[in-house]
C-alpha positions in Angstrom: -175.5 -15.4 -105.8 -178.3 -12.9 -104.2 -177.0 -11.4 -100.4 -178.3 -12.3 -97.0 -181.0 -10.4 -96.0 -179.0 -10.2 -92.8 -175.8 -9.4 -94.3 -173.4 -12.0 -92.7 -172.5 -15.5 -93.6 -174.4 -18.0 -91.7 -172.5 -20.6 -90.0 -173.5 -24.2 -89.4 -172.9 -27.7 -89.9 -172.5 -29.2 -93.5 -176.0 -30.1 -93.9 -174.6 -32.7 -96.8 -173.7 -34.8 -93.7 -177.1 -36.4 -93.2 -180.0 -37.4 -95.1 -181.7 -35.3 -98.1 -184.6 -34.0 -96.4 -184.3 -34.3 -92.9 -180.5 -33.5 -92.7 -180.8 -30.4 -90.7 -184.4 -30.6 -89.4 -183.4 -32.1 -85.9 -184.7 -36.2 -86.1 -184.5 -38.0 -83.0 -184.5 -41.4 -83.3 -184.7 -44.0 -86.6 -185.6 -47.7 -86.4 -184.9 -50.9 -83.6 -187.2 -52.5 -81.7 -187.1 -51.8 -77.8 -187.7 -54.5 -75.3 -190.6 -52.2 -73.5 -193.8 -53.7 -73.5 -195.5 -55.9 -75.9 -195.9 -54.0 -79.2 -192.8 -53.7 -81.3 -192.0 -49.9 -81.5 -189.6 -49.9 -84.2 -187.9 -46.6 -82.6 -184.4 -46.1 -81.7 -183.2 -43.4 -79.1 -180.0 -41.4 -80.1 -177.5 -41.4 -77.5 -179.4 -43.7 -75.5 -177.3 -45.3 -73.3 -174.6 -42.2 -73.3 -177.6 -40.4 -72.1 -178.4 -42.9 -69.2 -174.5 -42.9 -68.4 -174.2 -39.2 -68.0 -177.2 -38.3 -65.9 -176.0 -40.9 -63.3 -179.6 -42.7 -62.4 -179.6 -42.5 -58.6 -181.4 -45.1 -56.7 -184.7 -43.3 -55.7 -184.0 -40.4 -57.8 -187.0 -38.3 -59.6 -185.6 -37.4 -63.4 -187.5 -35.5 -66.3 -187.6 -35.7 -69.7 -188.7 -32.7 -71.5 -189.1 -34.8 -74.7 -190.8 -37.9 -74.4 -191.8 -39.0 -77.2 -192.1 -42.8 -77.7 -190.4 -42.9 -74.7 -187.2 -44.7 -75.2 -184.9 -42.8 -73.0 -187.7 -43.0 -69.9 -187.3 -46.7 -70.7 -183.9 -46.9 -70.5 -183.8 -44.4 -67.5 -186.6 -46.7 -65.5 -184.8 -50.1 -66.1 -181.4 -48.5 -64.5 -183.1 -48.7 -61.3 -185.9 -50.3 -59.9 -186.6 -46.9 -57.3 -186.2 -44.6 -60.0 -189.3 -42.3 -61.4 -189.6 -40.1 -64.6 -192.0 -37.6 -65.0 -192.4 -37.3 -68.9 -193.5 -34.7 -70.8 -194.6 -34.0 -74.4 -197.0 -31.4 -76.6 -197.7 -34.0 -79.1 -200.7 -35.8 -77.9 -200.0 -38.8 -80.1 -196.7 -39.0 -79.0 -197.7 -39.3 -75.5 -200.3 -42.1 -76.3 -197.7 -44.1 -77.4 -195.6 -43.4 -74.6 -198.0 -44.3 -72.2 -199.1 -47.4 -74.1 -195.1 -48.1 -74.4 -194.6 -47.4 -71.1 -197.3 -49.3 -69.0 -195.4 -51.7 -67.9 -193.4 -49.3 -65.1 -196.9 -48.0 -63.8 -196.9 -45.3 -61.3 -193.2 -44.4 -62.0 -194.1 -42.5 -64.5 -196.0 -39.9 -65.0 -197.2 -38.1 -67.8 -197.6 -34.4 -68.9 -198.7 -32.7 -71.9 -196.8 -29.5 -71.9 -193.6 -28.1 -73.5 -190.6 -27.5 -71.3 -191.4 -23.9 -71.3 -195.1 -24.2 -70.3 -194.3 -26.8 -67.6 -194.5 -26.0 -63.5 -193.0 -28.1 -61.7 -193.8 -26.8 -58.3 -191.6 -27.5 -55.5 -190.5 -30.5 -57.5 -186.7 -31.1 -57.7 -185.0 -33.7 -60.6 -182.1 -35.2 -60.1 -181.9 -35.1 -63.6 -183.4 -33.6 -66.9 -183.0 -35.1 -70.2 -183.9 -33.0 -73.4 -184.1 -34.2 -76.9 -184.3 -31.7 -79.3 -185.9 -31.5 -82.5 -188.9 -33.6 -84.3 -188.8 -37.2 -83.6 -188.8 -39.7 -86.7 -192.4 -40.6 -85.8 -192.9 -37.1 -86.6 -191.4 -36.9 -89.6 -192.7 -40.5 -91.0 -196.5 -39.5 -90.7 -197.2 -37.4 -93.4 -200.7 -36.0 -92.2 -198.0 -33.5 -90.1 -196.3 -32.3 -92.5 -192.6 -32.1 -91.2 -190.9 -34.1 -94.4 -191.2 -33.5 -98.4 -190.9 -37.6 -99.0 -193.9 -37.8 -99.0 -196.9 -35.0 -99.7 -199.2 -33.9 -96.8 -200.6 -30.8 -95.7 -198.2 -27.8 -95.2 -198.6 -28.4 -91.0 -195.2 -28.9 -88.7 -197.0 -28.0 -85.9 -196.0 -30.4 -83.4 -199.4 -29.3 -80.9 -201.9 -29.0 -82.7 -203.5 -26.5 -80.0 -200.7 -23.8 -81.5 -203.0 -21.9 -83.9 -200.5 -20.8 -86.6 -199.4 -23.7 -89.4 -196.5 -23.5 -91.3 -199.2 -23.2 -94.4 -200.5 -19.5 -92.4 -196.4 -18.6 -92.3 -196.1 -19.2 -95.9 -199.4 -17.8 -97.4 -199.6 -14.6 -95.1 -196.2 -13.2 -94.2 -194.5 -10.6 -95.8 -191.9 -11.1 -98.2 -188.6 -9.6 -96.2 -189.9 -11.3 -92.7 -190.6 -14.7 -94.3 -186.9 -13.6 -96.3 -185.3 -13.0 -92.7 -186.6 -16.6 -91.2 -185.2 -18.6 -93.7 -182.4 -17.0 -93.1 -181.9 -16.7 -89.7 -183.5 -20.0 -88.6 -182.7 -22.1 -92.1 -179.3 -20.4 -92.7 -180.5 -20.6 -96.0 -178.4 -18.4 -98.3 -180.9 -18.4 -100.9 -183.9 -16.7 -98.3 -184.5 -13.7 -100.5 -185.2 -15.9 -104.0 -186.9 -18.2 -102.0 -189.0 -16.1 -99.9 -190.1 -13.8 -103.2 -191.0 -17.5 -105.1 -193.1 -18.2 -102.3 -194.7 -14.8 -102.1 -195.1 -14.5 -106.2 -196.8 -18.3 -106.4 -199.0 -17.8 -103.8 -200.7 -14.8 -105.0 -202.1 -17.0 -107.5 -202.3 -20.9 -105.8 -202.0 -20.5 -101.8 -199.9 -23.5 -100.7 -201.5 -26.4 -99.2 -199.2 -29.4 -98.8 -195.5 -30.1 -98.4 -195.0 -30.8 -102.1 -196.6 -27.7 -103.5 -193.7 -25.5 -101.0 -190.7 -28.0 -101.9 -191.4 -28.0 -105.5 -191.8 -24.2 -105.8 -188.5 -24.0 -104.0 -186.2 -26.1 -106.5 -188.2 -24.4 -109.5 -187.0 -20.8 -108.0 -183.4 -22.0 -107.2 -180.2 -22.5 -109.6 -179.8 -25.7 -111.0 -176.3 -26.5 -109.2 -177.9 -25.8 -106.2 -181.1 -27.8 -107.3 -179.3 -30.9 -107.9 -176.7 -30.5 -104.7 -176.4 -33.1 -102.1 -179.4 -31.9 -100.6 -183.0 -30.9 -101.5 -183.3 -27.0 -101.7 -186.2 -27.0 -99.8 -184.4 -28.4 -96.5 -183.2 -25.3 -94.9 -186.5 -23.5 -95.6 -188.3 -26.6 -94.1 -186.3 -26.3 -91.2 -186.8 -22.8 -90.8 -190.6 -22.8 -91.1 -191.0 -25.8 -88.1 -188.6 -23.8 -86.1 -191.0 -20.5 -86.8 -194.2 -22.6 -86.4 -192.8 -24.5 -82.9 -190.9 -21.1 -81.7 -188.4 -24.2 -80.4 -185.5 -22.1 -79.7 -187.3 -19.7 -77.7 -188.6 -22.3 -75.8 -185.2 -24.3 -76.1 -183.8 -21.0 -74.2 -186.4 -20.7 -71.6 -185.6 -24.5 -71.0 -182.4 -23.7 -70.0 -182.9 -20.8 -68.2 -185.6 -22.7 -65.6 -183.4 -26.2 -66.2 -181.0 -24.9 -63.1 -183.7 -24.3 -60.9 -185.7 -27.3 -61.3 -182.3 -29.4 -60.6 -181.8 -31.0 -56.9 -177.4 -30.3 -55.7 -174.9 -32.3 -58.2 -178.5 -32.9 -61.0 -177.5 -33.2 -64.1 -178.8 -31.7 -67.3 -178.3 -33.6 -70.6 -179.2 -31.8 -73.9 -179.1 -33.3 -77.5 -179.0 -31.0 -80.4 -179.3 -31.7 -83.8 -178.5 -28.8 -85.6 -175.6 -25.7 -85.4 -178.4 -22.9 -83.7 -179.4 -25.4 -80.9 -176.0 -26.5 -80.4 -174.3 -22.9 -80.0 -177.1 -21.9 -77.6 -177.3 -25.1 -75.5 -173.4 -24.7 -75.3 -173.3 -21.0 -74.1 -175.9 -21.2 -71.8 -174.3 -24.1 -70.1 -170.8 -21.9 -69.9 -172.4 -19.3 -68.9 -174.8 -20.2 -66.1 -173.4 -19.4 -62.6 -175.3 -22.8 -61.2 -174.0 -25.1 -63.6 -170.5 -26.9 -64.1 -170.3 -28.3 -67.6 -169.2 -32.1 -68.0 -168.6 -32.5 -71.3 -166.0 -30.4 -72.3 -166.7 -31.2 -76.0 -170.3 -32.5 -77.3 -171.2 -36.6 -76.9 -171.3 -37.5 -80.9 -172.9 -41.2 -81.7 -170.5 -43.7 -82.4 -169.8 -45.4 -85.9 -172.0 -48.2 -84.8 -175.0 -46.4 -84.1 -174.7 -44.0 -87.0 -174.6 -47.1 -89.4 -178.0 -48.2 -87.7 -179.8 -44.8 -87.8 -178.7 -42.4 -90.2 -180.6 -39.8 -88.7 -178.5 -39.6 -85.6 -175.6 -38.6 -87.3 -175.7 -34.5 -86.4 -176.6 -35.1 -82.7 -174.4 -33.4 -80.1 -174.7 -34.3 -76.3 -174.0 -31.6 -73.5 -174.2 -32.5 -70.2 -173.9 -29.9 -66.9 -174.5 -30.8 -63.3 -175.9 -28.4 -60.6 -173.6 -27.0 -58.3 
């Protein structure tokens, strides 16, 4: 086996714990219908009602959530209380269509936003509660114009606003061989990076990459044919890398939690869901460490059997929750 181009063992979870493609890409929700609105969604929330639970709806109360979506946690979150309001936000314009479609029926208790957590001002607004979800949703991963999953082929995309300007097609075709080497590793935990990152660079210099199944293809050809036919696709931790890249989600998943504090009204909670190992060690640092937080959950909210035999997907999340002090 080649070395890191870091030179250290990655650590994570066993990515053989969830499903082939998507098992350590960060997938929000899988498949139910929700009793919101007219049109059946066919979207289920992970952690739903553990999320509802731990933030404590207050009657009155003002809560965000950083990660719309389709909206299934708002829902939940509204139909706690009758008083309560959610300010929603999202990047992905289609995403918040559906929400707002979705969500209709609650009217001017909720308001929408397109922005990312870290672009968002909230003014002299103060939550008593903020919900993030981390990750691509399963909407996201099911449309194969965006290019997030290798089940089926789209164009080489991930870019969950389509305002950012770099694709993970540009990341793939233009970077150099030991930066692209580096992300794979860093962000993929991929211990293959180097192979990989030199297959991409060689192939490319004659057929630039265009869609999803062009990069996962080129991957398994480069790779060993243990590792080809393991328990997951090759190409999973470079797909993960490349989204995180593309998104820069853990920069903005830090900034979250460096504002989070501030945004929260006295004894606010903050609940975060991760999906993969790097979210998870930051989100539970950054909770210990803040001086205006108390954590809550000791060790991470997991789903139970029950909702891991209905959604697959939701099998890596972790739930941390804090509460302003």
């Amino acid at each position: 086996m080649e070395s890191d181009p870091v030179g250290s063992d990655p650590v994570g979870s066993d990515p053989a714990e969830s499903d082939p493609d998507e098992s350590m890409s960060g997938s929000r929700s899988g498949a139910e219908v929700l009793p919101a609105g007219p049109i059946d969604w066919g979207h289920l929330s992970v952690l739903r009602d553990e999320c509802v639970a731990g933030l404590q709806p207050r009657s009155g109360g003002c809560y965000l959530d950083a990660t719309l979506g389709a909206g299934g946690h708002t829902a939940a979150l509204l139909a706690a209380d009758p008083e309560v309001r959610v300010v929603g936000l999202d990047c992905d314009d289609r995403a918040l269509a559906i929400a707002q479609e979705r969500l209709a029926p609650w009217g001017a208790r909720v308001t929408f936003v397109r922005s990312n957590f870290a672009q968002f001002n909230p003014g002299d607004q103060q939550f008593d509660g903020i919900l993030a979800d981390l990750g691509v949703s399963s909407m996201q991963f099911d449309q194969p114009d965006r290019g997030f999953s290798f089940r089926h082929d789209g164009p080489l995309d991930m870019r969950m606003d389509d305002r950012l300007t770099e694709s993970a097609a540009d990341v793939v075709n233009h970077w150099q061989e030991v930066p692209l080497a580096n992300a794979i590793y860093t962000y993929g935990e991929e211990r293959l990076s180097r192979r990989i990152a030199r297959a991409i660079v060689e192939q490319r210099q004659t057929q630039p990459f265009q869609t999803t199944l062009e990069l996962a293809n080129a991957i398994a050809r480069c790779v060993p044919g243990k590792y080809r036919h393991g328990r997951i696709h090759p190409a999973t931790r470079t797909f993960q890398a490349l989204r995180i890249v593309v998104n820069q989600e853990l920069a903005v998943l830090e900034t979250l939690l460096d504002r989070a504090p501030n945004w929260l009204a006295p004894q606010g909670r903050l609940a975060v869901i991760s999906f993969h190992s790097l979210e998870d060690r930051i989100v539970k640092h950054r909770l210990r460490e803040s001086t205006q937080l108390k954590v809550i959950t000791k060790k991470p909210i997991c789903p139970s059997d029950t909702e891991m035999g209905q959604n697959s997907r939701s099998r890596s999340a972790k739930l941390r929750i804090a509460e302003k002090i």
